[in-house]
Every structure is written in C-alpha cells, then in structure tokens.
N, C-alpha and C positions, 0 to 999 in steps of 0.2 A: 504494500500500500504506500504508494506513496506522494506527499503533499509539497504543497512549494506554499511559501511563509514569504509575508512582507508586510511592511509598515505601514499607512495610509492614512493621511491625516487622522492620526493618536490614536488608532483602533491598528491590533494586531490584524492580520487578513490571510487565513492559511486557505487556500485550493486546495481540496481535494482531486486528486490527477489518475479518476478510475472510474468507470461507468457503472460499478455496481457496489454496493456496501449492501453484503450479502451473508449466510450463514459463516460460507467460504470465506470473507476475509474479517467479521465485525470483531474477534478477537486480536488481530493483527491491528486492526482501524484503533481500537480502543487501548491498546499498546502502544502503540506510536503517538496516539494526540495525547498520553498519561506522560510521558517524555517530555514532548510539545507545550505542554501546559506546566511544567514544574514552578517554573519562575512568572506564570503569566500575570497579568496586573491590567486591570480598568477593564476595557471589548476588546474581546476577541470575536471576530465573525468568521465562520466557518461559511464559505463559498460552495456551492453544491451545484454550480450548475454544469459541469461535467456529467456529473449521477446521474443515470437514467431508469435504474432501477436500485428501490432499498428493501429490504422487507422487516418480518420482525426483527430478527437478528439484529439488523443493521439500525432500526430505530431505536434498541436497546443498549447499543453502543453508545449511539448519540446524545441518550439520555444518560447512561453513566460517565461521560466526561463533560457533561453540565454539572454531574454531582462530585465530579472531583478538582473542578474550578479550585482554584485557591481561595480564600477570602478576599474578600474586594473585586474579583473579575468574573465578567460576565458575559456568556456563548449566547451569540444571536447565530442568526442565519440567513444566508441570501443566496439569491439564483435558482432556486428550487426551480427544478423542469415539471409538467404536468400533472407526471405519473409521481414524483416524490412529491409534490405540494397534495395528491389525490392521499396520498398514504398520511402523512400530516393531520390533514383537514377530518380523515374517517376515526383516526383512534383521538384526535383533541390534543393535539399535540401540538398544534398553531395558536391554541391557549397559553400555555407553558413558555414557547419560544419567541422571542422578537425575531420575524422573518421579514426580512427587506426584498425588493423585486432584483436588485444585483448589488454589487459591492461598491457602487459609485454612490447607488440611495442610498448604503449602509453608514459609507465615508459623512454622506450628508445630514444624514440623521445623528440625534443628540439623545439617543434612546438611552 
C-alpha cells in the first residue's frame, strides 16, 4: 500500500496511491497510516480519490486510524469516487467524517 504525503496550506494531505482498500490490503493500509500518523498534529486529510472500490475491511481501517489520531489531530476526507462516497453514505459514516469534494476544498476549508 502505498501513499505519497504532502503539506498544503497547514493540513497534512496523504494520497492514497491504490484503487482498492480491501480485505486484501486494510491491514497493510492501517499499518502504514499507524506509522504515518505517529507525530501527526492539527488535519490530516486523507485523499481517496484514487479508490475505487472499499469495503468492510477497508472502512474498518479507516475508522481505526481516526481512533488512533494522536491528541489534537484530526482525519477528514476528500475525493471520495461514487462507489466509496455510496459505501460512506449507507453505513453513516459521512456523519462521523468531514468529507470534502477534493483536497483543494479541503486546503480551503477551516473544518
């Protein structure tokens, strides 16, 4: 699995760089952003518009490295494609996350 990280006005911005966060890699995924996340601090947005397919697996990951945030920083999300904004929206999971339309709204937003 793997992700390319950058700065963007004050919000961390890590891409995910794989079309599926699936049974197949969410322990892999949720190993590598537990890494990723050691030192994080204020937003971090996690970019998903690569993913085209997530499932449980892979929404169970997503939610265990929001619960491993360090104090003070906080996992939003942007770029969701159809079919991962569809999986989101059915289990209520776009309650839970701040989801932006791409990482330019997310830069813009003061969420």
């Amino acid at each position: 699995m793997n992700f390319t990280s950058r700065s963007l006005d004050g919000i961390e911005l890590i891409t995910v760089d794989a079309d599926r966060i699936d049974a197949a890699v969410a322990i892999q995924f949720k190993d590598r952003m537990r890494e990723h996340m050691a030192d994080a601090s204020g937003r971090v947005v996690l970019d998903l518009h690569r993913v085209d397919f997530i499932d449980s697996s892979g929404l169970g990951a997503i939610v265990a490295v929001m619960k491993l945030m360090p104090q003070g920083a906080k996992l939003e999300l942007a770029g969701l494609t159809p079919s991962v904004d569809k999986v989101f929206r059915m289990t209520r999971m776009d309650s839970i996350f701040t989801i932006h339309t791409d990482s330019e709204s997310a830069s813009a937003s003061h969420a």
